[in-house]
VEXGU-346320 format. One record per residue (C-alpha): x, y, z; residue in one letter. Coordinates in steps of 0.25 Angstrom, whole numbers, padded with zeros to 4 digits, always signed. Example, Ala and Ser with C-alpha at 12.3 -4.5 7.8 and 13.67 -1.06 7.14 Angstrom:
2
+0049-0018+0031A+0055-0004+0029S
REM end
This chain:
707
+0067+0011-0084X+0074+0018-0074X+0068+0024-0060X+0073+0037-0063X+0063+0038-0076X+0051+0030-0071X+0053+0042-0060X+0057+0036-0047X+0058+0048-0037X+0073+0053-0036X+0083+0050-0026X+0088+0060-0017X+0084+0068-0009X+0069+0070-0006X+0060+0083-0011X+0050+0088-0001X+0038+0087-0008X+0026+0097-0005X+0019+0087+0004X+0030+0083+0010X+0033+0097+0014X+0018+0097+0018X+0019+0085+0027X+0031+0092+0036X+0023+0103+0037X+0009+0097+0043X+0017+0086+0051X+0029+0091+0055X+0036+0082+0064X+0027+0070+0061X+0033+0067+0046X+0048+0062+0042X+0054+0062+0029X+0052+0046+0023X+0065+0042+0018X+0071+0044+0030X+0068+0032+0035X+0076+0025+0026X+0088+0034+0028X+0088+0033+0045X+0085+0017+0043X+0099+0011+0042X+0099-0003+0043X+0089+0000+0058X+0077-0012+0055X+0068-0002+0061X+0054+0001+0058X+0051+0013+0048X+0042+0020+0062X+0054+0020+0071X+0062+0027+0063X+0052+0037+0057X+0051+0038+0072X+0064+0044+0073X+0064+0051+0060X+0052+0058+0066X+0058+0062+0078X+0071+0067+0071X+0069+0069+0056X+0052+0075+0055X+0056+0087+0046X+0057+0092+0033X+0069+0097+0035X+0082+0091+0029X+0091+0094+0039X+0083+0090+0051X+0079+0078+0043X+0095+0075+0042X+0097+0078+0057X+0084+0069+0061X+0090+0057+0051X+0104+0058+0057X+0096+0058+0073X+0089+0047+0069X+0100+0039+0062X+0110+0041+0076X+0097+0036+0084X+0097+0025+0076X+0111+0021+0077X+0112+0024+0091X+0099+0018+0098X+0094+0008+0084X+0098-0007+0088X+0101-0015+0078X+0101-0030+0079X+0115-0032+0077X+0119-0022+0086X+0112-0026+0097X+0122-0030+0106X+0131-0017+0102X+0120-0009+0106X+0117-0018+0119X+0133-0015+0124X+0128-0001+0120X+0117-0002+0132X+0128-0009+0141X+0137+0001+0140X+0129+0013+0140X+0120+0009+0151X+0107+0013+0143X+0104+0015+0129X+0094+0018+0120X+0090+0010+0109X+0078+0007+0097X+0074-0007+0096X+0060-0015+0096X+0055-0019+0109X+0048-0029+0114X+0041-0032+0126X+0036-0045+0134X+0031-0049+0147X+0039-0059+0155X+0028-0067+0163X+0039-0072+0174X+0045-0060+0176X+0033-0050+0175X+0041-0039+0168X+0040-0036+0153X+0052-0036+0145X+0058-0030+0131X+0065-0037+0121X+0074-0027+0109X+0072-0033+0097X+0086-0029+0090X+0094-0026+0104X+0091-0040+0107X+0087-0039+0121X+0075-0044+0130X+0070-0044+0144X+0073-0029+0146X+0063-0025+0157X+0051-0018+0154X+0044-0008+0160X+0027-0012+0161X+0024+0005+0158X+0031+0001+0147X+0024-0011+0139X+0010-0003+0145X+0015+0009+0136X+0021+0001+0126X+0012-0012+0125X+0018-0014+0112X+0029-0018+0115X+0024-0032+0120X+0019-0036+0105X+0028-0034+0096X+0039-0024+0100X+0040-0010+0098X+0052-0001+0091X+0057+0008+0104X+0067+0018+0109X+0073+0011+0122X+0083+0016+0133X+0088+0000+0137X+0097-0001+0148X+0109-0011+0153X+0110-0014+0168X+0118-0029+0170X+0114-0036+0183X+0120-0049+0189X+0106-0055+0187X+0108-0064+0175X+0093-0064+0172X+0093-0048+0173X+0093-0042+0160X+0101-0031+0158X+0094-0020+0149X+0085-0013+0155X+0074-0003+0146X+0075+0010+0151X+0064+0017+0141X+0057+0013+0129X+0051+0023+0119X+0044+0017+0108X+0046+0022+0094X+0029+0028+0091X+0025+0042+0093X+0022+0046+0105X+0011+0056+0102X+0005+0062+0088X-0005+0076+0086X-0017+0067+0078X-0024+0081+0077X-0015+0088+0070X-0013+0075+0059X-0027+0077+0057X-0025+0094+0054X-0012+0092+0045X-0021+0078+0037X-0031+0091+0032X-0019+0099+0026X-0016+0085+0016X-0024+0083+0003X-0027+0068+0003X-0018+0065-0007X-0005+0073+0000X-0012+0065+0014X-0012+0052+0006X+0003+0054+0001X+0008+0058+0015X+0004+0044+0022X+0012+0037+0010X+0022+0044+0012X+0022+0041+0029X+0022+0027+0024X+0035+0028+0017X+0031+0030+0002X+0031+0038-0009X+0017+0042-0014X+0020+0048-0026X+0024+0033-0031X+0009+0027-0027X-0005+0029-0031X-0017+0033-0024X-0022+0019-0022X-0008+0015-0019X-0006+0026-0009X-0021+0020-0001X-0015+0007-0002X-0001+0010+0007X-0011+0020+0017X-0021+0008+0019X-0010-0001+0024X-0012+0011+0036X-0025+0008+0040X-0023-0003+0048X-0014+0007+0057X-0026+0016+0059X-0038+0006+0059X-0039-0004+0070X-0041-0017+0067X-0040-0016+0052X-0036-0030+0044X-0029-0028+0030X-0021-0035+0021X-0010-0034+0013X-0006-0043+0001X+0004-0042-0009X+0016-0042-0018X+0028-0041-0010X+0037-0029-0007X+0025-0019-0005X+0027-0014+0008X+0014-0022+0015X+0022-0024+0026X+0031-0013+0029X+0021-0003+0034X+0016-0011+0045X+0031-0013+0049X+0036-0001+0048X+0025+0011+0048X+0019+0011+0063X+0022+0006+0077X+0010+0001+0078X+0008-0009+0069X+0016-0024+0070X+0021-0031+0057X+0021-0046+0059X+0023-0058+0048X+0012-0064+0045X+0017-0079+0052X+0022-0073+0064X+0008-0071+0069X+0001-0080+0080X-0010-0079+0090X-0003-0073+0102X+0005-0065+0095X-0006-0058+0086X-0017-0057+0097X-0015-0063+0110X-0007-0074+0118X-0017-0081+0126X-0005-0089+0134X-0003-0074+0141X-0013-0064+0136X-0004-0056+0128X-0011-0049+0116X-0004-0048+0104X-0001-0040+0092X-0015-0037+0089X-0016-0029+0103X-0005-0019+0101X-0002-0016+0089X-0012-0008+0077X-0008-0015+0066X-0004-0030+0064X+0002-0032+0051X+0006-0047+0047X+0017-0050+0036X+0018-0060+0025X+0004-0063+0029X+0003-0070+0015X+0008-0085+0012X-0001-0097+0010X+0008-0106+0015X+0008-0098+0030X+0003-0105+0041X-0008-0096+0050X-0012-0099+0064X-0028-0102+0061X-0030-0097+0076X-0022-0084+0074X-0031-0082+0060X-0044-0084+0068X-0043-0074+0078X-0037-0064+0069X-0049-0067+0061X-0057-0063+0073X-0046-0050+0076X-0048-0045+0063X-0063-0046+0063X-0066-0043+0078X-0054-0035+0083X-0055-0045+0094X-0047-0057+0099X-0048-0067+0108X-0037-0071+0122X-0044-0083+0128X-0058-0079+0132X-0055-0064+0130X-0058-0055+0118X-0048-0045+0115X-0048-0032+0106X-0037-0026+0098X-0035-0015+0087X-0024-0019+0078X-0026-0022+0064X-0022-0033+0055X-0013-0032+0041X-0009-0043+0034X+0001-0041+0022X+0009-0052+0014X+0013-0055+0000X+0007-0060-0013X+0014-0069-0022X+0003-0067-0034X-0002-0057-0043X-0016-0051-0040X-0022-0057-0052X-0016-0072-0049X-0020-0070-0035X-0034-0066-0041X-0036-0076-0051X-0029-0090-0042X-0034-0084-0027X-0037-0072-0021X-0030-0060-0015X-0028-0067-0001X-0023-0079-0007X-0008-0075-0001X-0014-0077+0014X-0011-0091+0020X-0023-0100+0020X-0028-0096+0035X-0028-0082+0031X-0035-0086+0016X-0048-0086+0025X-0062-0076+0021X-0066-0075+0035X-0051-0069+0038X-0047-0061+0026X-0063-0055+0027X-0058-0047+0040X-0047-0040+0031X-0051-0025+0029X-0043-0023+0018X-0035-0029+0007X-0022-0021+0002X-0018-0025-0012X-0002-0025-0010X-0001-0029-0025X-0003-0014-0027X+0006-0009-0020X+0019-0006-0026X+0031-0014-0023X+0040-0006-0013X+0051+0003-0019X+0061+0011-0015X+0056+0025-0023X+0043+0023-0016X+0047+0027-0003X+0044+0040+0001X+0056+0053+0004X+0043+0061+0008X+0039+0066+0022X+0028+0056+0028X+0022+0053+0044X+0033+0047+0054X+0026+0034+0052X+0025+0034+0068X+0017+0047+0067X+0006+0041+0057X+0006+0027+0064X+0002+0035+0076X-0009+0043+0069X-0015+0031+0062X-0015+0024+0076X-0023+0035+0083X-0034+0032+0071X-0035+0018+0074X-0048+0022+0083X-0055+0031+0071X-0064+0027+0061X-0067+0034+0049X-0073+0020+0044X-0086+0029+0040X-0079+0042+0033X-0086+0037+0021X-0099+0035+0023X-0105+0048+0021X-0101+0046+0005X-0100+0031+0003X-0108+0019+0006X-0102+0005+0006X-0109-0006-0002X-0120-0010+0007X-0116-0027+0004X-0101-0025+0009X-0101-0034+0022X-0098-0026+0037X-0085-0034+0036X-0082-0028+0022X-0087-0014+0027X-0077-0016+0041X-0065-0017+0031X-0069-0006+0021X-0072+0004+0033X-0060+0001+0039X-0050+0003+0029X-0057+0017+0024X-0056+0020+0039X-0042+0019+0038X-0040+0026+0026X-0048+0037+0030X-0041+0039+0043X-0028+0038+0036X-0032+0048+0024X-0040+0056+0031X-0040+0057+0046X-0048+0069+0047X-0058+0060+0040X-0060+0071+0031X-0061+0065+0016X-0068+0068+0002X-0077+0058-0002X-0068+0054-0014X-0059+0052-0005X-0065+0044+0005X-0070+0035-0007X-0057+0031-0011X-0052+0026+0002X-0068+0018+0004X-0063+0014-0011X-0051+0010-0006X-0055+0001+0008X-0067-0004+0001X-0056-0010-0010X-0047-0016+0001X-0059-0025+0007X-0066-0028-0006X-0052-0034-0010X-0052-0042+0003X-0067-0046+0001X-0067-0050-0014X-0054-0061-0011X-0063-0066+0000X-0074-0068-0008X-0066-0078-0017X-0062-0084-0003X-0075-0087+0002X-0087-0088-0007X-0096-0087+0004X-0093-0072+0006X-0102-0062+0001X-0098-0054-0012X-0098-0039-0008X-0100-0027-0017X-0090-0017-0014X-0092-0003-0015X-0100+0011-0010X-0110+0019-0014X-0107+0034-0013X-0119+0045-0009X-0124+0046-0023X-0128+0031-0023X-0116+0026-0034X-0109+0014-0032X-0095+0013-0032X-0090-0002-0032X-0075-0004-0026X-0067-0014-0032X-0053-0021-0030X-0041-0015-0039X-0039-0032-0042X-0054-0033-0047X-0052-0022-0055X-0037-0027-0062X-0042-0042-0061X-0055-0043-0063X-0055-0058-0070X-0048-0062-0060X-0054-0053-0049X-0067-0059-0051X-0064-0075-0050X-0077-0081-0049X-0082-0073-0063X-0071-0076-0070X-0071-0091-0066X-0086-0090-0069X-0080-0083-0084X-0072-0095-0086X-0081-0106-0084X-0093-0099-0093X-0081-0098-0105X-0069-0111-0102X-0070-0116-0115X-0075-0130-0110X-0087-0138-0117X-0097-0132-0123X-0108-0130-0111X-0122-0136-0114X-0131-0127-0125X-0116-0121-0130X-0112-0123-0143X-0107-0134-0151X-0091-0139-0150X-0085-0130-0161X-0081-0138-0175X-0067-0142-0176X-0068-0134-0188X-0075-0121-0182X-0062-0123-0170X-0051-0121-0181X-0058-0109-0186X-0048-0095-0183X-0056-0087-0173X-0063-0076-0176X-0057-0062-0173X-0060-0056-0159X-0064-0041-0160X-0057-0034-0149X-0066-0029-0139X-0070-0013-0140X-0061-0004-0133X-0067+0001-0118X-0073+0014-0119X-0075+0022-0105X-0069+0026-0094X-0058+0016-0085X-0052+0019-0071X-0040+0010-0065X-0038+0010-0051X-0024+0015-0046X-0013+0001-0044X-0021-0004-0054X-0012-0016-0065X-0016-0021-0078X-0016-0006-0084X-0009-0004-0098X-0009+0004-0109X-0008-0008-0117X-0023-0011-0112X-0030+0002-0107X-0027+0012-0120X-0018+0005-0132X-0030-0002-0138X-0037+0010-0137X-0024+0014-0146X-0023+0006-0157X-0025+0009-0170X-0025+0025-0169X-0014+0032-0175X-0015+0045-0167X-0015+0046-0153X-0013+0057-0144X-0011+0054-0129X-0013+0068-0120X-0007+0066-0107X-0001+0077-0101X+0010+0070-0091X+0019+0061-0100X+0031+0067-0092X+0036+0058-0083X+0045+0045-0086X+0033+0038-0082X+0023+0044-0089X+0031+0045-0102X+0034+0029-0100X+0019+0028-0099X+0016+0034-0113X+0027+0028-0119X+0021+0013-0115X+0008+0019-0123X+0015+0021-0134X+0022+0006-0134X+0008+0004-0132X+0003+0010-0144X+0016+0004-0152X+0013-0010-0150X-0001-0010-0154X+0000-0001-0167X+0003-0009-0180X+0017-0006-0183X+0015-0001-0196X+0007+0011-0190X+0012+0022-0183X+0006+0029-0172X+0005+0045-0168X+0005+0047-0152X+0004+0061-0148X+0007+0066-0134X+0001+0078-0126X+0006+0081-0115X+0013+0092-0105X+0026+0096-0103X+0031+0093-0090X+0035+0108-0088X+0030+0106-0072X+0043+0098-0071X+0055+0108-0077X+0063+0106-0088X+0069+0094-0084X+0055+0086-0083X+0051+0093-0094X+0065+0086-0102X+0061+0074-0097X+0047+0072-0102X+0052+0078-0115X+0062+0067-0116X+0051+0057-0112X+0043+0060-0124X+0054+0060-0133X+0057+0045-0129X+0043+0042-0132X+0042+0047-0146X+0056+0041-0148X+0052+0028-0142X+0038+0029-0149X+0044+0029-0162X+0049+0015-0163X+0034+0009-0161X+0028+0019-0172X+0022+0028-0163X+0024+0042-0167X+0024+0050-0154X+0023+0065-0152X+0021+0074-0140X+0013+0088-0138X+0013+0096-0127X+0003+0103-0121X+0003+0106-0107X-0014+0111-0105X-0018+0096-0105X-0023+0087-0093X-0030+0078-0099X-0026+0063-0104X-0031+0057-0116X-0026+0047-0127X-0033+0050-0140X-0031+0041-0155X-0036+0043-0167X-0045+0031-0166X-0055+0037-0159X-0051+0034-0144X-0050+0045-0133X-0043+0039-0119X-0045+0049-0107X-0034+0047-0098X-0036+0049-0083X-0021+0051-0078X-0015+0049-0094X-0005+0038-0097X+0001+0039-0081X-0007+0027-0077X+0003+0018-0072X+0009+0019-0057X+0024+0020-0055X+0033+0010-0061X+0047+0006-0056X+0054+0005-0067X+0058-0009-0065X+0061-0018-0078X+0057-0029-0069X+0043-0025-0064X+0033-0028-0076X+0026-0015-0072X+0037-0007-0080X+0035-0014-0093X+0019-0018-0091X+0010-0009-0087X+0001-0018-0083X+0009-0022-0072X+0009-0008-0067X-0001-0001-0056X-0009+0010-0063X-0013+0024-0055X-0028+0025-0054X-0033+0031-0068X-0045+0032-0079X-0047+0032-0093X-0056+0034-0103X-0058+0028-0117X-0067+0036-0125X-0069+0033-0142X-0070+0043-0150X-0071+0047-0167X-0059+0044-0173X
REM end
């Protein structure tokens, strides 16, 4: 299967969409084209911020030819003031020469005790002791933890003094917005519907929204949160190559990406040999890679006290306590499927043992399930106009202070036995949402729902692990009662795709009432060696389901071959109305029905399919040609199984229904188009199996009828 029929987008380049077109025009200045990132980047190890930075300056338009000028700006900036490692002492002979020179490097600052003067190391020029003003740490504190990308005018002055150092700093500009209008972000939010608001942000981060779902869309924007909620703990676990990392690394200046066994005491909090605070101090956000791995040794004083940070906002520097903001992600691989994780562990069972603790993963506000989130691919990046990343990163930063925590109590009430710990982390990741979603704090109550749905999933997912942790914690009951008095229970997306393996203790429970062992007392009688030879008797088939069924979106473990072929077998005539069988996908969809329907049927009997659906006349001739063509492959292609295959047009219908003349009616909620993107790949088990594929959200209905 080839990318161009499973309807990768097309190279080249990019079509203006309307909200694109829409974004320019209520943020003009303040949104740069994507892509071009990419195309300025070069071989410049730089993060994705600084040169949006530039872009922003030079290339914020929607306008080609000032795009081209800004790109061609920033590409000479880049080349002339960019330093690359092997360069270094090029563009140090540069400084000598010239006398001064302008530069973009990482910075960072110390303070030499001896000498009383602070001084700046350049991470890629390779110098250190340059002379620091102290108005310059005080405006730029950041710059002693951790270092901070910045425009600098550096100096050369040679002296006799052979413990002189030559270069001398003569500006420094970091690379942040310097002021934003928060005002006029919340007037041009009210002109977005929610869904164009949503598809924005995506966007801003770097992808392209019309290749995720809803869900999966809340899952990228909750990675946001802990840049707009202070002190906000969550985790991040899954397969590899997802992009956990990326965003901490590359989307804000504020926020600091560290692995995972860099981490120590004084650097994460504070050196008590000198008093210096740590990261924690400075910085919003505090993200830790490759936090996973058994084997990894942790420092159990280092997990103490960020047991006490995480709880308390609070840390200790000898017999002073000390306050700080900045939240805490943890992110790192999984090297098991969900089910085997579910069945042998638990979902923490990646974290070293230090970490493997109740008392520590029970401050952890939210659990992101990075098995659902796709692996990263080239065609999902976006060519669409989003926020300079440093623009956003400012406005979520001035949020930090705001809580919105209560938005959704005049609708919702939360289950009255979820513990004040379990509240503190399902208040603060709707907080965040909201703030992100909806800044105005203007929502409907479906829509502040979803994303109460949605936090209260993320801690349940933490707590439920817990509990298989430690038996001594409480069972909680997770869900809200609306204004009406109904229930509504939340569960996990896992729970819900695993449930034998979800629920360890039942099912241990299941095996032990049925092992097959000795007959328990009062049970009957060893069977007869005679009766034991006996052929077993037939086991009728259970009755099929009749109802209604909803699957949540990312959901696996969906086919046809177990949600509507048995419904199918034995009927001689079925019609299948769906008025959008046009596209490579959705073609390819029908057609694996139709396999479906050939391998069950005996093969002496043929099969009638009928097909309604519309024309694709939206799409001009050529579409039109195309779907004509798909259907024409299906009916050739259906042929060989013994599945006769005809097609009707009629371009009224809406709704979706497979009907057989066996008596069954099946309502389909979104038709046959039930499956997320594919790639294609004859390598990934999701193009051959669908039940290795993610599902978009969708209901059906089985409803018997008269034959």
């Amino acid at each position: 299967m080839s990318e161009t029929e499973n309807e990768a987008p097309d190279a080249g380049a990019p079509q203006q969409s309307d909200l694109d077109f829409k974004i320019n025009l209520l943020f003009p200045g303040v949104v740069v084209r994507k892509d071009l990132v990419k195309a300025v980047k070069g071989n410049a190890i730089v993060p994705s911020y600084v040169l949006e930075y530039l872009l922003g300056q030079y290339a914020a338009s929607d306008n080609e030819a000032t795009i081209q000028a800004g790109i061609d700006t920033v590409r000479k900036i880049l080349a002339d003031h960019y330093v690359h490692r092997n360069q270094s002492e090029l563009v140090k002979s540069t400084i000598r020469e010239r006398g001064r020179h302008r530069i973009i490097d990482k910075v960072t600052a110390t303070l030499n005790e001896k000498a009383d003067v602070y001084e700046a190391e350049f991470a890629n020029l390779g110098i250190k002791g340059v002379l620091v003003e102290p108005a310059t740490i005080k405006a730029h504190p950041k710059l002693l933890v951790g270092g901070v990308w910045c425009i600098c005018d550096i100096e050369y002055f040679h002296s006799d003094d052979a413990r002189a150092v030559p270069w001398i700093l003569g500006s420094i500009k970091p690379i942040q917005l310097s002021r934003f209008d928060f005002q006029g972000y919340l007037v041009a939010r009210r002109e977005f519907t929610t869904d164009e608001w949503i598809d924005l942000l995506v966007q801003s981060i770097g992808f392209n929204p019309e290749l995720f779902g809803r869900r999966a869309k809340l899952i990228q924007l909750v990675r946001l949160i802990p840049f707009v909620e202070r002190n906000y703990n969550l985790v991040e676990l899954g397969p590899k190559g997802t992009g956990k990392s990326h965003l901490f690394s590359e989307f804000s200046p504020h926020g600091m990406l560290i692995s995972g066994g860099e981490v120590t005491v004084p650097k994460l909090f504070v050196n008590n040999a000198n008093g210096r605070i740590g990261l924690v101090g400075y910085w919003d956000v505090v993200a830790f890679d490759e936090f996973a791995g058994k084997k990894k040794r942790a420092d159990r004083a280092l997990v103490d006290i960020m047991k006490n940070y995480m709880a308390n906002k609070s840390f200790s520097r000898g017999v002073e306590t000390l306050g700080a903001e900045a939240s805490m992600v943890f992110v790192g691989n999984t090297s098991h499927t969900v089910p085997y994780m579910l069945k042998h562990s638990d979902l923490f069972d990646e974290l070293p043992d230090s970490y493997h603790d109740s008392a520590y993963l029970d401050r952890l506000h939210h659990y992101i399930p990075g098995w659902e989130v796709d692996t990263i691919r080239g065609e999902m990046f976006s060519s669409g106009y989003g926020f300079v990343v440093d623009y956003i990163a400012e406005v979520l930063k001035s949020m930090r202070s705001a809580d919105y925590s209560d938005r959704y109590q005049q609708h919702f009430t939360l289950s009255s036995d979820i513990s004040t710990r379990d509240r503190d982390g399902i208040h603060k990741t709707f907080s965040g949402l909201m703030k992100i979603l909806y800044p105005n704090g203007e929502a409907t109550p479906e829509e502040i729902e979803e994303i109460l749905r949605f936090a209260i999933e993320g801690r349940k997912r933490v707590k439920d692990q817990i509990l298989r942790i430690d038996s001594t914690m409480v069972d909680v009951k997770f869900g809200y009662l609306d204004t009406g008095g109904v229930w509504h229970s939340v569960s996990t997306l896992e729970e819900d795709e695993y449930p034998a393996y979800y629920y360890r203790e039942r099912r241990e429970g299941a095996e032990t009432a049925d092992d097959g062992g000795e007959p328990r007392p009062g049970g009957p009688a060893p069977i007869a060696e005679a009766e034991a030879q006996r052929e077993p008797a037939p086991v009728a088939e259970p009755p099929l389901f009749e109802g209604h069924r909803d699957f949540q979106e990312n959901q696996r473990g969906v086919s046809f071959d177990t949600l509507v072929i048995p419904y199918l077998r034995g009927a001689g005539q079925i019609t299948i109305i769906d008025p959008y069988i046009r596209q490579f996908h959705q073609a390819r969809n029908l057609m694996e029905l139709i396999e479906g329907i050939a391998r069950t049927k005996d093969a002496a009997d043929e099969v009638h399919v009928k097909l309604i659906t519309a024309e694709n006349i939206e799409g001009g001739a050529d579409k039109l040609r195309k779907q004509l063509e798909f259907l024409l492959r299906i009916k050739q292609g259906a042929a060989v199984g013994g599945v006769n295959f005809d097609v009707a047009f009629d371009n009224t219908i809406h709704d979706r229904s497979i009907v057989t003349d066996t008596g069954w009616r099946i309502l389909l909620g979104r038709g046959l188009d039930i499956f997320q993107y594919v790639t294609g790949d004859a390598f990934d088990l999701a193009t051959k199996l669908q039940e290795f594929r993610q599902v978009k959200a969708f209901g059906i209905t089985f409803i018997r009828e008269s034959e």
